[in-house]
C-alpha positions in Angstrom: 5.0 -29.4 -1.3 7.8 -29.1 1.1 10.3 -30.9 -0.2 9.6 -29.5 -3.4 10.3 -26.0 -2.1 13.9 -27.5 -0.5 15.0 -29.0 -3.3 14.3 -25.8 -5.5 16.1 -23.7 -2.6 19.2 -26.2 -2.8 19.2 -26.4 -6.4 19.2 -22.3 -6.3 21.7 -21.8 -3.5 24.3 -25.2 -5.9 23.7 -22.4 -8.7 23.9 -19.0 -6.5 26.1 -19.6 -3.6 25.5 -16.3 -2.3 22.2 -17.1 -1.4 22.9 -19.3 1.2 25.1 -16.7 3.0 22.0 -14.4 2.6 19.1 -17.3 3.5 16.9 -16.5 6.4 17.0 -20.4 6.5 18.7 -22.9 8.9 19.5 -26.9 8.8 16.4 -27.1 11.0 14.2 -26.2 8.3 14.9 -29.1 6.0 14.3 -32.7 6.0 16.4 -36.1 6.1 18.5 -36.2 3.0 18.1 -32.4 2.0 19.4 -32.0 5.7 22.6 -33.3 5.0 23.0 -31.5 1.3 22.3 -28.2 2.8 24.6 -29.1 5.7 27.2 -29.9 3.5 26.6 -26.6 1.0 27.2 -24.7 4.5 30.7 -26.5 5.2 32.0 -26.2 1.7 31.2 -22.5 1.9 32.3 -21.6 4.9 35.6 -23.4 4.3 35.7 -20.5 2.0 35.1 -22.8 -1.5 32.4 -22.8 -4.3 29.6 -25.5 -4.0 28.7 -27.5 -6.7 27.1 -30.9 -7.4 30.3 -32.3 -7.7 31.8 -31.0 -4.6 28.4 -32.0 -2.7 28.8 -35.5 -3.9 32.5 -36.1 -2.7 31.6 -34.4 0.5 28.7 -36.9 1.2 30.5 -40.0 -0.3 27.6 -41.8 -1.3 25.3 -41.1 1.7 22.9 -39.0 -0.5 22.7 -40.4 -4.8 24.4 -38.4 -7.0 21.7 -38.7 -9.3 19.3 -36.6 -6.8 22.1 -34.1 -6.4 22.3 -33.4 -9.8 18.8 -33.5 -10.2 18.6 -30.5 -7.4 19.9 -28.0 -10.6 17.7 -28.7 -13.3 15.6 -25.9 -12.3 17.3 -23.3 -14.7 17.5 -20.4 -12.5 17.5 -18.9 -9.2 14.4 -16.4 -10.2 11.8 -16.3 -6.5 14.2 -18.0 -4.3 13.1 -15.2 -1.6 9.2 -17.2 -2.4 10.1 -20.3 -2.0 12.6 -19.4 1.2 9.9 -17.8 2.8 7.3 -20.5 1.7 9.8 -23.0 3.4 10.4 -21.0 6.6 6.7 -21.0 7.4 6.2 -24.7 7.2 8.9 -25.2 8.9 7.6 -22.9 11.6 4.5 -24.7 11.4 6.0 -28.2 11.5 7.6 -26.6 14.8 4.6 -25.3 16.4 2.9 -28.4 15.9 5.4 -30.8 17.7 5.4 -28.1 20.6 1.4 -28.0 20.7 1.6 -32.1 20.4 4.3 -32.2 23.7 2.0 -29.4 26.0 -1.0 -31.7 25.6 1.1 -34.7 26.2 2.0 -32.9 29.4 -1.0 -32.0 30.2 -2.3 -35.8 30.2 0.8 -37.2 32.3 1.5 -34.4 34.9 -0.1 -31.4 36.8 -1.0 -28.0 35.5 2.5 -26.4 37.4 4.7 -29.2 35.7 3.0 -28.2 32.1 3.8 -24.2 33.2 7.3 -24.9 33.7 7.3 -27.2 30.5 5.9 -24.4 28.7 8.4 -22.0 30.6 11.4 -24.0 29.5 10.0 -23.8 25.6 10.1 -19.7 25.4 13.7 -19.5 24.4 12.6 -22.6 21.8 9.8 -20.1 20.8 11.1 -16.9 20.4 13.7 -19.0 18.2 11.3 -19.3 15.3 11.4 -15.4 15.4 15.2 -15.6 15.2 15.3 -14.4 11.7 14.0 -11.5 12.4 17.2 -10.8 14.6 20.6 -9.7 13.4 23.8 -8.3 14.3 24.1 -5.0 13.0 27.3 -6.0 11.4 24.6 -8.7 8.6 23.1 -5.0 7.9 26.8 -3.0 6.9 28.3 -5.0 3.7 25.2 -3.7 1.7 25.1 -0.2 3.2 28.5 -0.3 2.5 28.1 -0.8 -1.2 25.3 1.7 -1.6 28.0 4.5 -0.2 30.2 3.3 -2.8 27.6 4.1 -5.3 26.9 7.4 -4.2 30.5 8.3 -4.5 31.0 6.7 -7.9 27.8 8.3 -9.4 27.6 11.6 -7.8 23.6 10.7 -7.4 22.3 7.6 -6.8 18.4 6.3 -7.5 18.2 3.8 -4.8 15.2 2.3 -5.7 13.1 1.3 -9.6 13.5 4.2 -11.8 10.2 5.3 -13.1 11.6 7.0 -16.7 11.1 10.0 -15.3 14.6 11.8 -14.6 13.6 14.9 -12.5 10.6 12.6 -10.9 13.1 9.8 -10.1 15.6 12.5 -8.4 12.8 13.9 -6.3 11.7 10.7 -5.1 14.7 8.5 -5.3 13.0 5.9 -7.1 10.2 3.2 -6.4 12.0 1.7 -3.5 11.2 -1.9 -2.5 9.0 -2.4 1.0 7.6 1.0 0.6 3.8 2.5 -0.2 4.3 5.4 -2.3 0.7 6.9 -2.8 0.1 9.5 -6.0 -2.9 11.4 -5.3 -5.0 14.3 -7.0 -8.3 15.3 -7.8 -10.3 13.4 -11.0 -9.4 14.3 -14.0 -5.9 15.8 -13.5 -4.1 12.4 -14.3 -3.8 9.8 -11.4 -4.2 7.0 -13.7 -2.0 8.7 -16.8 0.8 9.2 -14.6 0.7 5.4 -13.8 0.1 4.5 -16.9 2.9 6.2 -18.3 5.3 5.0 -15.2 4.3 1.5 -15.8 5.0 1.5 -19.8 8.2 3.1 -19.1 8.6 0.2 -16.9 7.9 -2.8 -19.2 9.4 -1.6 -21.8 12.9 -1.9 -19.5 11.5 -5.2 -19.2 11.2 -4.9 -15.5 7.6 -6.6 -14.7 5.0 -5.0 -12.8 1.2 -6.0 -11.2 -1.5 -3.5 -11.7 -4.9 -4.0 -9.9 -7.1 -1.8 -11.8 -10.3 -1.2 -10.0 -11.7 1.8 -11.6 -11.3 1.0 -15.6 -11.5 -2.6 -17.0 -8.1 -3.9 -18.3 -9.4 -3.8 -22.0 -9.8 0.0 -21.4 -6.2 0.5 -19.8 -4.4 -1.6 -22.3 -6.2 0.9 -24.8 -5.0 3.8 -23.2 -1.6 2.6 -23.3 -1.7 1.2 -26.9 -2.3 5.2 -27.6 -0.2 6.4 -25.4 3.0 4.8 -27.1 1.7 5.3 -30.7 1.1 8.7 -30.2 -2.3 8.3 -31.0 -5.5 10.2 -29.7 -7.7 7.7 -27.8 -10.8 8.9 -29.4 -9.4 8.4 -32.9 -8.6 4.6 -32.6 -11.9 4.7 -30.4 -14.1 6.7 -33.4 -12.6 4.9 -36.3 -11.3 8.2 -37.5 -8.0 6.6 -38.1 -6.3 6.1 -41.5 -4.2 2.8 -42.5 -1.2 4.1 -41.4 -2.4 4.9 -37.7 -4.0 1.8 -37.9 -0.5 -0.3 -38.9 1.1 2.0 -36.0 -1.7 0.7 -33.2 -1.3 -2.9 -34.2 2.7 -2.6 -34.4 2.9 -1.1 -30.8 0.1 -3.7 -29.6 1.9 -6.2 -30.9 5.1 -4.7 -28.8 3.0 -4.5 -26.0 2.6 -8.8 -25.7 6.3 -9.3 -25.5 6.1 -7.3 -21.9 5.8 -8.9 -18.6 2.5 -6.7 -17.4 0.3 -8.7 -15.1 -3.6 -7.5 -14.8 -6.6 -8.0 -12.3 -9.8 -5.5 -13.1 -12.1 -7.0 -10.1 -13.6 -3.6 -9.0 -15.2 -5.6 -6.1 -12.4 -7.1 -4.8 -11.4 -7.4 -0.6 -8.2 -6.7 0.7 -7.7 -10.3 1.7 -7.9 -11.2 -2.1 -5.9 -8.7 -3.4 -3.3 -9.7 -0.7 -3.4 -13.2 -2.0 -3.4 -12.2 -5.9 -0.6 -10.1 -5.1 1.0 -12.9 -4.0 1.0 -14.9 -6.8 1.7 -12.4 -9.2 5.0 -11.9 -7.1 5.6 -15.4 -7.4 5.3 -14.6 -11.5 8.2 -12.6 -10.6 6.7 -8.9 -10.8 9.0 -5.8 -9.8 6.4 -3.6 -8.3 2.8 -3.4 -8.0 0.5 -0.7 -8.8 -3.6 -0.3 -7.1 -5.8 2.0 -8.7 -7.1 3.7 -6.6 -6.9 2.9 -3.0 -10.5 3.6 -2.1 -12.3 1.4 -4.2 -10.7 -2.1 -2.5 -13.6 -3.6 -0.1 -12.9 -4.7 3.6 -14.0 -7.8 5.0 -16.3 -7.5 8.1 -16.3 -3.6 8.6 -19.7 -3.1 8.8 -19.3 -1.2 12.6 -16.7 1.1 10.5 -16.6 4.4 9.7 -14.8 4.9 5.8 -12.0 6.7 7.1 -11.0 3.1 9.4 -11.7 1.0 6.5 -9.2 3.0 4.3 -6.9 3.3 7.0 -6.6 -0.6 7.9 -6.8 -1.0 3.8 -3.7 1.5 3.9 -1.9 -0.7 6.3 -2.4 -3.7 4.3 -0.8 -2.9 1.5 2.0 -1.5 2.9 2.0 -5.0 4.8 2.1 -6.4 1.3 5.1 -4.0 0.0 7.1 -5.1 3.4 6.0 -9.5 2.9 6.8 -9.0 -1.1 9.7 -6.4 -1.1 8.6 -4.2 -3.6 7.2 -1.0 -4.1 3.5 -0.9 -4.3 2.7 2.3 -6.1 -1.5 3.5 -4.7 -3.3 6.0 -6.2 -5.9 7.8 -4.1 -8.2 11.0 -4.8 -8.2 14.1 -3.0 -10.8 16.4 -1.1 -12.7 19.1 -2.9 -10.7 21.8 -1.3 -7.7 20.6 -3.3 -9.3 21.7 -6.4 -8.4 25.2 -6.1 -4.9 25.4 -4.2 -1.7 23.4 -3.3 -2.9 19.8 -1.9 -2.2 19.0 1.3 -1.4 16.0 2.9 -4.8 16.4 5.2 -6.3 16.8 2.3 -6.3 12.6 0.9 -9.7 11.4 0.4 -11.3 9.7 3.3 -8.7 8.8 5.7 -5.2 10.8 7.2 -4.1 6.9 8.2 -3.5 7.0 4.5 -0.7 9.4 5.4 0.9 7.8 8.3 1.5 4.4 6.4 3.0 5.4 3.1 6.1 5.9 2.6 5.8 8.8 -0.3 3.1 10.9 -0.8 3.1 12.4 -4.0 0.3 15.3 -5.7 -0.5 15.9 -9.0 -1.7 19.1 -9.7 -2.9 22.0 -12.5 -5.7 24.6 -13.5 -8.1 22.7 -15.6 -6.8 24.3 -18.4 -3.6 24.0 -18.0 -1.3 21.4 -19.1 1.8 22.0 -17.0 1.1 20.0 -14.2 3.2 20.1 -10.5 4.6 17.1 -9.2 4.8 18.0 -5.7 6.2 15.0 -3.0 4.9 16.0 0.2 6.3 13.0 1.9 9.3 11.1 1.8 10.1 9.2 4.7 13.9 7.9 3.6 14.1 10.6 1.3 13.4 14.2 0.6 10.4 16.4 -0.4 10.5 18.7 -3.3 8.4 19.6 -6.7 9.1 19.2 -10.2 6.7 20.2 -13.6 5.8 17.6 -16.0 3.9 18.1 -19.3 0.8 16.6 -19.8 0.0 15.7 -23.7 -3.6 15.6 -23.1 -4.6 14.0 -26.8 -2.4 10.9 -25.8 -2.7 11.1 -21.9 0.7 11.0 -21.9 3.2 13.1 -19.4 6.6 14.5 -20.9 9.7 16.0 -18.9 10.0 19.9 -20.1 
C-alpha cells in the first residue's frame, strides 16, 4: 500500500507542481527509487522550472526506467492528493517509530538502563521531528492570506468558505468554511432537517459533493423529501397517490436529475462515533466537500457507560469537529433545543443535552418561528472567525422548502 500511495503522490505532484511546494511531505517519507524521483521533482522546482516526466528522466539519466516514470501519470488527476499525503505521512511515521522502538530494545539488551536514557535523550529532537509538519514559519501562512485580502478588495464582500445558496444566510455566516463545526439547532418541527435538506440540494446541484449521515429518517425517506422539494411537489401528494401524470412525469424528471449528483448517504441510526469517523473517512476519500450529521444526539459512544448524556454529547461534539479539522471540511450538525426555546429567542445555553456542544463548534446557528408562522429567523449566535447577526427565511411548508424574501 505504500508505494502505491507514493507513486500516486508523485504522479499528482509531475501533474500539479504546486503541490509539492504545498506537501507536508519530505524525501524521508518515500522509498528507494520514488526517493530519488521526488528528490529530483524538488531540484527541478526549486531551480525555479516545471517538472515533467521528461525532465525527471534527463535528470536521473537512466538511474530510475523511464517506463515507471511515465507510468507515475497515468492516474488522470490530482483529485485526494491531501488523502493519500496524509495516508503516506503516517506510515512513514510509523515506519519511523518502529526502527526507533527496534534500536531502544536493542539498547536495552547490550548496555545499562542510564546508556538506554541517554540513547533515548539523544532521539527527542529525532522525535519531535515527526511532528515537524505541524511547524511553520509564519511567512508558509502569508501568500494565501495574502490572496484572500486581494479578494476582499476586488469583491467588496467575500464568502470565504462553501456557499450554501442562500445569499443573506451565506453573508451572515460567511459560508461553510473548511475545518469548522457549524451546528444548526431548533426545536422539532420548525425545520432542522429542511434547512439541510435544502442547503445540501442547493449544493449538489453546483455539483460540489457532500456526506450526509442521516440518523433520524432512513435515506429513502430524505431522498423523498428532496425529490419534492425540487419538484415543487407536496410530500403527501406523491406519498397519497393524489398526483396526476404530469406531477408524476415532474417527480421522475427531477429524480432522475437527482442520480447525476455526487450525494453520498449512511442511515445507520445506531451508529458510534468511531464508525462514523471512519465512514467519514472514506466518503472524503470519494471526494465529498462537506459533511452533514443529523442530528448530533442520536450518534452512540463507545464505553460511556460511567457517563452522564451531557459528557457523551460533549466528547461526541469534539469528535466531529476532530473530523472537520483531519478532513478539512465543514461538517454541518444539527442538534435540538431545550423546551424553554419553544416560546422565546434560543439561546446558546439552551442546546439539548450538553453546553460542550457550544464550546467546540465553530457556528452556532437557531432556527426559529411561532408554530404558525412561516417566516422563520435565522439567528447565528456564534461565529468564531466571523460575525453574529439574523436574517428571515421563508418556509414553503407544502414542499419543506426555505425561500429568501
Amino acid at each position: 500500500m505504500r508505494k502505491e500511495y507514493e507513486k500516486r503522490i508523485l504522479g499528482m505532484m509531475l501533474l500539479d507542481n504546486k503541490l509539492y511546494t504545498s506537501s507536508i511531505l519530505n524525501e524521508n517519507d518515500f522509498d528507494g527509487g520514488n526517493k530519488l524521483i521526488y528528490r529530483a521533482i524538488g531540484k527541478i522546482i526549486n531551480a525555479g522550472n516545471k517538472a515533467d516526466i521528461i525532465i525527471i528522466s534527463d535528470e536521473l539519466q537512466g538511474e530510475i526506467k523511464s517506463s515507471y516514470i511515465c507510468e507515475l501519470t497515468n492516474i488522470g488527476s490530482s483529485a485526494n492528493f491531501e488523502y493519500y499525503e496524509k495516508q503516506l505521512k503516517e506510515i512513514s511515521r510509523k515506519d519511523k517509530l518502529r526502527k526507533l522502538c527496534m534500536l531502544l530494545m536493542d539498547s536495552l539488551k547490550e548496555k545499562d538502563s542510564h546508556e538506554t536514557i541517554n540513547i533515548i535523550n539523544e532521539k527527542i529532537t529525532e522525535l519531535e521531528s515527526l511532528r515537524g509538519s505541524e511547524i511553520k514559519k509564519i511567512k508558509d501562512y502569508l501568500p494565501e492570506i495574502f490572496k484572500h485580502y486581494e479578494k476582499v478588495i476586488t469583491d467588496g464582500f467575500y464568502i470565504e468558505g462553501l456557499q450554501t445558496g442562500f445569499d443573506m444566510f451565506d453573508k451572515e455566516i460567511g459560508g461553510l468554511r473548511d475545518g469548522e463545526l457549524i451546528i444548526i439547532a431548533a426545536r422539532p418541527g420548525i425545520g432542522k432537517t429542511a434547512i439541510a435538506i435544502n442547503i445540501i440540494l442547493r449544493l449538489i446541484l453546483r455539483n460540489i459533493s457532500v456526506g450526509i449521515f442521516s440518523l433520524e429518517m432512513s435515506a429513502e425517506s430524505l431522498i423523498k423529501r428532496m425529490i419534492s422539494c425540487i419538484a415543487s411537489i407536496a410530500t403527501y401528494r406523491s406519498e397519497k397517490g393524489k398526483m396526476g401524470q404530469i406531477e408524476f412525469e415532474k417527480l421522475l424528471d427531477n429524480a432522475n436529475y437527482l442520480q447525476k449528483t455526487e450525494l453520498y448517504l449512511c442511515d445507520n441510526n445506531d451508529i458510534k462515533i468511531s464508525e462514523l469517523k471512519n465512514k467519514a473517512r472514506y466518503m472524503k476519500q470519494m471526494g465529498i466537500q462537506v459533511l452533514f450529521v443529523d442530528y448530533i444526539t442520536l450518534i452512540k459512544m463507545e464505553h460511556a457507560y460511567n457517563k452522564s448524556m451531557p459528557e457523551r454529547i460533549g466528547e461526541i461534539a469534539k469528535e466531529l469537529k476532530r473530523i472537520a479539522r483531519e478532513l478539512n471540511i465543514p461538517v454541518v450538525a444539527l442538534s435540538q433545543l431545550n423546551r424553554e426555546a419553544e416560546n422565546e429567542m434560543p439561546k446558546l445555553s439552551q442546546l439539548r443535552q450538553s453546553g460542550a456542544i457550544e464550546e467546540d463548534a465553530d457556528v452556532v446557528i437557531f432556527l426559529h418561528r411561532k408554530r404558525d408562522e412561516d417566516i422563520t429567523k435565522v439567528i447565528v449566535a456564534k461565529n468564531r472567525n466571523w460575525s453574529t447577526g439574523e436574517c428571515q427565511l421563508l418556509f414553503e411548508r407544502p414542499y419543506s422548502r426555505f425561500n429568501t424574501i
